[in-house]
Backbone atoms as SQL, in Angstrom:
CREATE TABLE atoms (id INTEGER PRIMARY KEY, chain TEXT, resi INTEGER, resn TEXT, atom TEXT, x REAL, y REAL, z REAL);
INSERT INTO atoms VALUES
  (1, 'A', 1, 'UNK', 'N', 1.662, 4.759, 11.710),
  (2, 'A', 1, 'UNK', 'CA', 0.391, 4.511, 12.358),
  (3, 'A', 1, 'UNK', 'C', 0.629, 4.453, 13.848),
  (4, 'A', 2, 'UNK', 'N', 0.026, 5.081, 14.445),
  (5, 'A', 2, 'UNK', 'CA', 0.177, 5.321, 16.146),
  (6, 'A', 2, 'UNK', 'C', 1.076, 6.576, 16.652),
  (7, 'A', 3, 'UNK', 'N', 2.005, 6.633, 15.818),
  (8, 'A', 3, 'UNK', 'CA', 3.208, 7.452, 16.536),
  (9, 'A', 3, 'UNK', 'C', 2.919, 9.006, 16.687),
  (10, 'A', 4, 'UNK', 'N', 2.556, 9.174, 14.760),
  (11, 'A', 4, 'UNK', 'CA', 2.011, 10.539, 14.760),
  (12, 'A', 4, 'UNK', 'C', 0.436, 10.590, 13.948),
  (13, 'A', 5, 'UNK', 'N', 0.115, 11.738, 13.957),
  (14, 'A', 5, 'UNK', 'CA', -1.037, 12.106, 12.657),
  (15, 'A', 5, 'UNK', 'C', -0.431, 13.205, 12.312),
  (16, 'A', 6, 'UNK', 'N', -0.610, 13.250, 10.932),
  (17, 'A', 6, 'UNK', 'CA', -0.364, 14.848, 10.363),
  (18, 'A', 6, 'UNK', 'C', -1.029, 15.240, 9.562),
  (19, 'A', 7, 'UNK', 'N', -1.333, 16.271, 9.538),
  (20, 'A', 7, 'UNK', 'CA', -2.547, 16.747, 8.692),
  (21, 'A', 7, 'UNK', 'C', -2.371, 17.692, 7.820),
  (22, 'A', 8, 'UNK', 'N', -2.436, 17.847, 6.202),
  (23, 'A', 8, 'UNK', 'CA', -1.986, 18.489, 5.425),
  (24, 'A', 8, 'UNK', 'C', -0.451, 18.437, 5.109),
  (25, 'A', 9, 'UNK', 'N', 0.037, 19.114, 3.967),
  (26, 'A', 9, 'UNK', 'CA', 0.693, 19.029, 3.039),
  (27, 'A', 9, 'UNK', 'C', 2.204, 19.946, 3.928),
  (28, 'A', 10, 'UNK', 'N', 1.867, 20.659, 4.710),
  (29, 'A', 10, 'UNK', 'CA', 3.061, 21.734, 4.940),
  (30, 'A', 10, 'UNK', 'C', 3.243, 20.898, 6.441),
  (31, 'A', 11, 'UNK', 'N', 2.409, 20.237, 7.308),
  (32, 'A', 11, 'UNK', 'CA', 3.171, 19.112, 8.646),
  (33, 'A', 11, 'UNK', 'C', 3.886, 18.153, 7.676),
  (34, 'A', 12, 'UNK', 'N', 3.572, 17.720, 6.698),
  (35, 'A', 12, 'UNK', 'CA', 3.943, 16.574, 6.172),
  (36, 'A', 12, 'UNK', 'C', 5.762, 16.991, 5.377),
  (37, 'A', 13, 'UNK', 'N', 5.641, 18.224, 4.944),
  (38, 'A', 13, 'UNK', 'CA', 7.084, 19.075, 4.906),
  (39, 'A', 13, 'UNK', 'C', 8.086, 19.282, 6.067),
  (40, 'A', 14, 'UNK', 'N', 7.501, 19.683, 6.904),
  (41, 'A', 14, 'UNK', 'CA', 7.692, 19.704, 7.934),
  (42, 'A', 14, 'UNK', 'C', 8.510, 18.660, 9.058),
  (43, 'A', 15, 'UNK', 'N', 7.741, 17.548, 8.775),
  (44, 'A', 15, 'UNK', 'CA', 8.076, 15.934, 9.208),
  (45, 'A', 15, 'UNK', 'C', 8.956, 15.743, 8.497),
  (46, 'A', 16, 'UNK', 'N', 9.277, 15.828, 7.515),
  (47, 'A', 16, 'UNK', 'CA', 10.386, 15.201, 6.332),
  (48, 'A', 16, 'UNK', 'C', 11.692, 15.622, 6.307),
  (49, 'A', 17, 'UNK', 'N', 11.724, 17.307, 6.876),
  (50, 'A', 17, 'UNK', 'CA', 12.635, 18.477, 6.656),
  (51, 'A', 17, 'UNK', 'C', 13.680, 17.975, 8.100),
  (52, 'A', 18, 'UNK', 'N', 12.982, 17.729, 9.067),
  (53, 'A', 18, 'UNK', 'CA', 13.466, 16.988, 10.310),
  (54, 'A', 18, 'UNK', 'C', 13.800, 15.482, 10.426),
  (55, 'A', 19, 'UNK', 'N', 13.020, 14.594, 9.431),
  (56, 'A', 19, 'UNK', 'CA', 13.148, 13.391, 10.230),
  (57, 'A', 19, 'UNK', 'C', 14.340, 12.611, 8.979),
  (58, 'A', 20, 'UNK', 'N', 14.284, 13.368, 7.648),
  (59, 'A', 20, 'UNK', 'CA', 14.833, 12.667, 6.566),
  (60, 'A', 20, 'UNK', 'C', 16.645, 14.050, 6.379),
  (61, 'A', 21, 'UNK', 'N', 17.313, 13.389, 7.272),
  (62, 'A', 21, 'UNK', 'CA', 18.790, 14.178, 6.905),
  (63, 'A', 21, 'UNK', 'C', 19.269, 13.776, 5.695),
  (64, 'A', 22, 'UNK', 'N', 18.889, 12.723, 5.001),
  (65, 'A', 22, 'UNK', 'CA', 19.475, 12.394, 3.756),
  (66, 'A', 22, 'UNK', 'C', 18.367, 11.724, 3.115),
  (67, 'A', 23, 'UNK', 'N', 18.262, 12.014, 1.610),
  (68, 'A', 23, 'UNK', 'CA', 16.944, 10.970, 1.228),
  (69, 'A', 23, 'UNK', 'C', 17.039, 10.116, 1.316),
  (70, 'A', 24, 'UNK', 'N', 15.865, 9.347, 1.764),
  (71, 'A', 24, 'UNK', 'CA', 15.867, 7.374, 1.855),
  (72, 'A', 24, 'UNK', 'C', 15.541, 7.057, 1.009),
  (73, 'A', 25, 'UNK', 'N', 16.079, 5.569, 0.860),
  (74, 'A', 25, 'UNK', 'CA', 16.245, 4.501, -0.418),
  (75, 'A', 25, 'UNK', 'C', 14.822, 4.027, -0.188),
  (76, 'A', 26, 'UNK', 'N', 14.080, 3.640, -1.122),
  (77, 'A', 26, 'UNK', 'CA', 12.689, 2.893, -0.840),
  (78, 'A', 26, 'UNK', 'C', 13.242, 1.656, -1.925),
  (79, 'A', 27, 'UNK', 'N', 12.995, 0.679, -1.697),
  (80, 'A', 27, 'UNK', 'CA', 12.437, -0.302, -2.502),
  (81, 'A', 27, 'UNK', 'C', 11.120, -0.897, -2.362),
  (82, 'A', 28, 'UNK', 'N', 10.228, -0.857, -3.469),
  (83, 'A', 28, 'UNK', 'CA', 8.712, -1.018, -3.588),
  (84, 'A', 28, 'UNK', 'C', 8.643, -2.649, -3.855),
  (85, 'A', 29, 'UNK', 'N', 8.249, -3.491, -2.998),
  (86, 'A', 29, 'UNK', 'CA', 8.030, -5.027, -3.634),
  (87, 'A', 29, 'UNK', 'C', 6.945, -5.105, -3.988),
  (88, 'A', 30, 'UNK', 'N', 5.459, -4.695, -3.325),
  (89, 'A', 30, 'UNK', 'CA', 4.738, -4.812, -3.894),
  (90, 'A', 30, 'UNK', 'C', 3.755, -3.876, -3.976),
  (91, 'A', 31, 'UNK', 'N', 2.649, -3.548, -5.118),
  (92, 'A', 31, 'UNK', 'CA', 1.796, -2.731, -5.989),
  (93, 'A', 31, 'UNK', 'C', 0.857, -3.214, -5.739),
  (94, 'A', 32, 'UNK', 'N', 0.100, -2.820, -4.382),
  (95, 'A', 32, 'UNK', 'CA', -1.493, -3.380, -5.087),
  (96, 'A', 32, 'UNK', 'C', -2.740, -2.229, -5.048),
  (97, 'A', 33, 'UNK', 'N', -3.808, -2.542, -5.986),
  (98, 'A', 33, 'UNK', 'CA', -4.911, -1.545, -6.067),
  (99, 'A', 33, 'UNK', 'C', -5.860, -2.064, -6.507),
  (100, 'A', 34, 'UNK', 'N', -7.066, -1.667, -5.537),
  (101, 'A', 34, 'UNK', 'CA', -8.109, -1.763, -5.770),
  (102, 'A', 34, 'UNK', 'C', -9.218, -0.701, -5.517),
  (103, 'A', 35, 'UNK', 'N', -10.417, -0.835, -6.418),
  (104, 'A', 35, 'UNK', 'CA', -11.084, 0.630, -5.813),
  (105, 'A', 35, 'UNK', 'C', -10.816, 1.937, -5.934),
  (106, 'A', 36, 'UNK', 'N', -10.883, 2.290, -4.759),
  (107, 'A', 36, 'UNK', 'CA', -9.926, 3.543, -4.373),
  (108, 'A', 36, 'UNK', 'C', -8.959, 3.691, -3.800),
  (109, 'A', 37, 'UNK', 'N', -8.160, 2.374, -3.426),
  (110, 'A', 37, 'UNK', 'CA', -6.938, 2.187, -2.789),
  (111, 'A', 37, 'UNK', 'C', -5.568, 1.481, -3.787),
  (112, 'A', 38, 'UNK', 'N', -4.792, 2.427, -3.409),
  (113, 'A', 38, 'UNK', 'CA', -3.301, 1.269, -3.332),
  (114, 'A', 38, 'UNK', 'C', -2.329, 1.095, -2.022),
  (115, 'A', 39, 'UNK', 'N', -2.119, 0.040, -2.126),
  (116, 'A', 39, 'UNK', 'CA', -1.145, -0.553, -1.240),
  (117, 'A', 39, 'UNK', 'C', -0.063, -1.198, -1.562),
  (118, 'A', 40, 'UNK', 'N', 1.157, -0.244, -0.777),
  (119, 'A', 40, 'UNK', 'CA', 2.572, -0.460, -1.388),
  (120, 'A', 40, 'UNK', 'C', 3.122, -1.479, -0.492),
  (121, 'A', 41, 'UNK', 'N', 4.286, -2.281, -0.533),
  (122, 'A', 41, 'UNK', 'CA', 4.603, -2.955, 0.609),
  (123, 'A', 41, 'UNK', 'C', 6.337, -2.873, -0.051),
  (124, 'A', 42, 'UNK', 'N', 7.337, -2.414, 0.944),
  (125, 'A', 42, 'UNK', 'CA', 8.904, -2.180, 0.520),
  (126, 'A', 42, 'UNK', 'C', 9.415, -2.317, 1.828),
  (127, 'A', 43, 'UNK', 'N', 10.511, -2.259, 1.743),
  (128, 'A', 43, 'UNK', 'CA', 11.832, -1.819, 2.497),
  (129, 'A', 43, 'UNK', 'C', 12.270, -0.004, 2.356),
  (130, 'A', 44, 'UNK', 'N', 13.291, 0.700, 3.188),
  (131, 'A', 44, 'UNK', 'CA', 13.373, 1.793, 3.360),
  (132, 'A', 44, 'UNK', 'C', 14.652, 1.797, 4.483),
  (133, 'A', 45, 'UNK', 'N', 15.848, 2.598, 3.606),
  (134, 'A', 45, 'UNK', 'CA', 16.734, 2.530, 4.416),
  (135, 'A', 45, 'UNK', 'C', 17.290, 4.014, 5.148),
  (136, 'A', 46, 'UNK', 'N', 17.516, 4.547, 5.753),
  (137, 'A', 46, 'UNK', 'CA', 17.845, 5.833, 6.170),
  (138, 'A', 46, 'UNK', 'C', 19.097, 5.440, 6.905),
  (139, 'A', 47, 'UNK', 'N', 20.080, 7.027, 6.784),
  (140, 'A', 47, 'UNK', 'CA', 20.761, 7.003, 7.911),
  (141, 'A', 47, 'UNK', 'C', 20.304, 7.979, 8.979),
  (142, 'A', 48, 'UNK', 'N', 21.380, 7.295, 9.984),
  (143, 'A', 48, 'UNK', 'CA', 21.169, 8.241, 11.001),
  (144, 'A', 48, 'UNK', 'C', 21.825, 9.438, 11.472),
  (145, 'A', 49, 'UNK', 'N', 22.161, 9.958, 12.824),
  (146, 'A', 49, 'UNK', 'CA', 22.807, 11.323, 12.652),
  (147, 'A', 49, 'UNK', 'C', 24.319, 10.932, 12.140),
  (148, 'A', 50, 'UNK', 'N', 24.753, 9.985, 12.461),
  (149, 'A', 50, 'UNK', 'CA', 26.542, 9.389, 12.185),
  (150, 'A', 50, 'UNK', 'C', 26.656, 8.702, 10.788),
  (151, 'A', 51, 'UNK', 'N', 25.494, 8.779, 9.855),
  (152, 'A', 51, 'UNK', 'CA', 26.014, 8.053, 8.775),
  (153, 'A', 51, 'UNK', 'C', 25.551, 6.337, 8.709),
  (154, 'A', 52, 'UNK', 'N', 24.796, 5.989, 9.573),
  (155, 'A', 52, 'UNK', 'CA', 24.673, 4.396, 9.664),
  (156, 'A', 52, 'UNK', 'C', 23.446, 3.821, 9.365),
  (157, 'A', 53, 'UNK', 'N', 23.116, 3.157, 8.263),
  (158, 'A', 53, 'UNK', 'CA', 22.090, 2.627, 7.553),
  (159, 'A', 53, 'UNK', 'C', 21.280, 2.591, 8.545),
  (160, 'A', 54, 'UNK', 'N', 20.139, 2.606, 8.749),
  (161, 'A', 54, 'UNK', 'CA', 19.126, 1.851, 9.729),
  (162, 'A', 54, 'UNK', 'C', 17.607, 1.278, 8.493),
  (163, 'A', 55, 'UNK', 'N', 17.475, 0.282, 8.669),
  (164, 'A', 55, 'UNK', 'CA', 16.545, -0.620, 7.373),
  (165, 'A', 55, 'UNK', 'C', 15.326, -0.450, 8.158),
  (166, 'A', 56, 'UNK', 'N', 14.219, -0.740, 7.262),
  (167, 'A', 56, 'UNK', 'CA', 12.785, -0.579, 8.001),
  (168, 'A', 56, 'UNK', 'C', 11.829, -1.154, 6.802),
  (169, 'A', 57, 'UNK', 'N', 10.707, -1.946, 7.279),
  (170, 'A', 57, 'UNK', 'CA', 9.744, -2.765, 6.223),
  (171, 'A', 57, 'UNK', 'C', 8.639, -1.329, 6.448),
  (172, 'A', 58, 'UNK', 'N', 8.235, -1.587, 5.321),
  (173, 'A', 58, 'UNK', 'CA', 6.843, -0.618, 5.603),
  (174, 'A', 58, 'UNK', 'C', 5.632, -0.706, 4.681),
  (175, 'A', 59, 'UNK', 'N', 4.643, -0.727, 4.962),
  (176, 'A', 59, 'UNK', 'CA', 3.041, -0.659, 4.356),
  (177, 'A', 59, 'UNK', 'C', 2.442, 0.497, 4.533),
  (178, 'A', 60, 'UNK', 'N', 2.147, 0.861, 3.028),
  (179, 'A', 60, 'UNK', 'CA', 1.302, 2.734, 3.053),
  (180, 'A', 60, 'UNK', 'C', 0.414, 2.031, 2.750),
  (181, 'A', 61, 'UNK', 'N', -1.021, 2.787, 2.636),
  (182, 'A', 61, 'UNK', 'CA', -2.077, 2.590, 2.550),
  (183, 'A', 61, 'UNK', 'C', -2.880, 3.834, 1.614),
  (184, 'A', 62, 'UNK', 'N', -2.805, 4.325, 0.378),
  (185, 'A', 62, 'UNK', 'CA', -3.489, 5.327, 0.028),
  (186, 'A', 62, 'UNK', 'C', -4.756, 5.093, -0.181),
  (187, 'A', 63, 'UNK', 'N', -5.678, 6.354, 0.032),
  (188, 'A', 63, 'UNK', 'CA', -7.135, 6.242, -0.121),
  (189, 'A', 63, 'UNK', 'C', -7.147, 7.181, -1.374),
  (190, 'A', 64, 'UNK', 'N', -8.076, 7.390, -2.029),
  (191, 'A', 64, 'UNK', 'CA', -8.129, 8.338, -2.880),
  (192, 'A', 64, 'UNK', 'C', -9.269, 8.205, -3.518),
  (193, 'A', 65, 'UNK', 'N', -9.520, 9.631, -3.771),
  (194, 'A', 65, 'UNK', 'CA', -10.912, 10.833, -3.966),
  (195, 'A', 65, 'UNK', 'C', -10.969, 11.312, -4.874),
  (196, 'A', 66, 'UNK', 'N', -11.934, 11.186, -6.405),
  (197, 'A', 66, 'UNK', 'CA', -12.214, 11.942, -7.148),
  (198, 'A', 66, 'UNK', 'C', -10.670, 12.340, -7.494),
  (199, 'A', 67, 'UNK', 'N', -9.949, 11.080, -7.625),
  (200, 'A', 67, 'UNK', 'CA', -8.233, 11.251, -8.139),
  (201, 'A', 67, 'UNK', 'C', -7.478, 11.763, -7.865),
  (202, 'A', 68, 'UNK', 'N', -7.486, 12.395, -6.597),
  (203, 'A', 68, 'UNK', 'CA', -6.224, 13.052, -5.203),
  (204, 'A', 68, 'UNK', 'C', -6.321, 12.411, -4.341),
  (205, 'A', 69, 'UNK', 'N', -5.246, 11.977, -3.946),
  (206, 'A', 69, 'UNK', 'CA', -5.180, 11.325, -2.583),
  (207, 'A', 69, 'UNK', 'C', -5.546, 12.423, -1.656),
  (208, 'A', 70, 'UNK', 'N', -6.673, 10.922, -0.642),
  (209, 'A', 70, 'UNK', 'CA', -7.248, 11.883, 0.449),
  (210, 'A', 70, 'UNK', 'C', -6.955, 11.387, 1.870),
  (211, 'A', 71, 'UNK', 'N', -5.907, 10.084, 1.779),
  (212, 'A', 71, 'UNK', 'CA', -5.793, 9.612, 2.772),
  (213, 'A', 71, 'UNK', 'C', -4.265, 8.279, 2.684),
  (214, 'A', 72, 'UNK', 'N', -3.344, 8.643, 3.884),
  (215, 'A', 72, 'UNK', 'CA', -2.184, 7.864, 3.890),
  (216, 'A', 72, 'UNK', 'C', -2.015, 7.003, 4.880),
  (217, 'A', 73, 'UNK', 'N', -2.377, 6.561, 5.431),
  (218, 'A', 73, 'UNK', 'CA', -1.751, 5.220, 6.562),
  (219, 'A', 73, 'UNK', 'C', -0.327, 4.354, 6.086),
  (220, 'A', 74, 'UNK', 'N', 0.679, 4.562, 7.157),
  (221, 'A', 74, 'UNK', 'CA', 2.153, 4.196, 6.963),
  (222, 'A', 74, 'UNK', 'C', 1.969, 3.449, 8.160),
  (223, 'A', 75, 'UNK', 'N', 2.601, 2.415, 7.825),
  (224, 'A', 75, 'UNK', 'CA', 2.966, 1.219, 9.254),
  (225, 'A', 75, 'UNK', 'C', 4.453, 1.180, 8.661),
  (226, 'A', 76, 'UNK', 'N', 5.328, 1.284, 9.746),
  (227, 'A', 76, 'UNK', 'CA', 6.672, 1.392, 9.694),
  (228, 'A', 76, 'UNK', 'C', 7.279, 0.780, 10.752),
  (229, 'A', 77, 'UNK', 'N', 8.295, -0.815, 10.729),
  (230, 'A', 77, 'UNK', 'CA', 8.637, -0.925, 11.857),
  (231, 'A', 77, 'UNK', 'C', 10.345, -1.182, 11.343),
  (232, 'A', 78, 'UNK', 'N', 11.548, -1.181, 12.291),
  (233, 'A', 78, 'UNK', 'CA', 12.536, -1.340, 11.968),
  (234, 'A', 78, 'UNK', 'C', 12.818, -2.729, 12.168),
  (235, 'A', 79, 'UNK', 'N', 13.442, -2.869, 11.119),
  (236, 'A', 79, 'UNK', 'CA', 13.887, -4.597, 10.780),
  (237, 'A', 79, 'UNK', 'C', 15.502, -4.433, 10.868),
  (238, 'A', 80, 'UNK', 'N', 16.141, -5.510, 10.571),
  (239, 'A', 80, 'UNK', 'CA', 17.688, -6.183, 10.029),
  (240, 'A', 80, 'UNK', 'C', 16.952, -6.582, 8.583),
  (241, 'A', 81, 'UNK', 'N', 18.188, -6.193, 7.468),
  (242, 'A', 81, 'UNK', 'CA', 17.678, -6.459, 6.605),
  (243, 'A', 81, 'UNK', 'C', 17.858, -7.659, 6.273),
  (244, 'A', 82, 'UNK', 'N', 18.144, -8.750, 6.609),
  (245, 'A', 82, 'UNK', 'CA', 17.418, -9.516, 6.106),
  (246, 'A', 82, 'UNK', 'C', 16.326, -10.258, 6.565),
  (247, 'A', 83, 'UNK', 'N', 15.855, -9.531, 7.407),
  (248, 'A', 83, 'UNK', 'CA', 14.343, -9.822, 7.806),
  (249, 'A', 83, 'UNK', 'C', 13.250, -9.218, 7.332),
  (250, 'A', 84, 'UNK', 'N', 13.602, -8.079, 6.015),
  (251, 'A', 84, 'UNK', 'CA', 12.710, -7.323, 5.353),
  (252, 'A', 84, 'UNK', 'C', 11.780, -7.894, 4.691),
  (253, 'A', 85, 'UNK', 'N', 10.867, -7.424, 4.467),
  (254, 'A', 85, 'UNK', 'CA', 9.586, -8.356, 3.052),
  (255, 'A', 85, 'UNK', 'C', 10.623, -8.822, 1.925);
């Protein structure tokens, strides 16, 4: 939220192909839904270009439409893990 917007399915490839050199670990703590929304709340660890964990808390936000998601809001900030949710 703030940093970027991306719009559609092939920026969102795009973003991933560059920003994720190795897949990241998610851990999901919490599941919530209501409506037309769920809201995830986890941890997320990546490395960086040398190999070195970097941890991060994060909150998505899905909207969803006639049962496709039509909308993602990510708040992502970097933590120490043990300052994670």
């Amino acid at each position: 939220m703030g940093e970027k917007i991306l719009r559609g399915k092939e920026a969102i490839r795009q973003y991933m192909a560059t920003t994720y050199l190795k897949p990241p670990e998610f851990e999901v703590r919490e599941l919530i839904g209501e409506n037309d929304f769920v809201t995830a709340l986890g941890n997320i660890t990546l490395e960086d270009q040398n190999g070195k964990p970097i941890h991060y808390s994060y909150c998505d936000v899905w909207r969803f439409r006639e049962s496709r998601m039509a909308e993602l809001m990510a708040f992502v900030i970097e933590t120490d893990r043990s300052e994670g949710i």
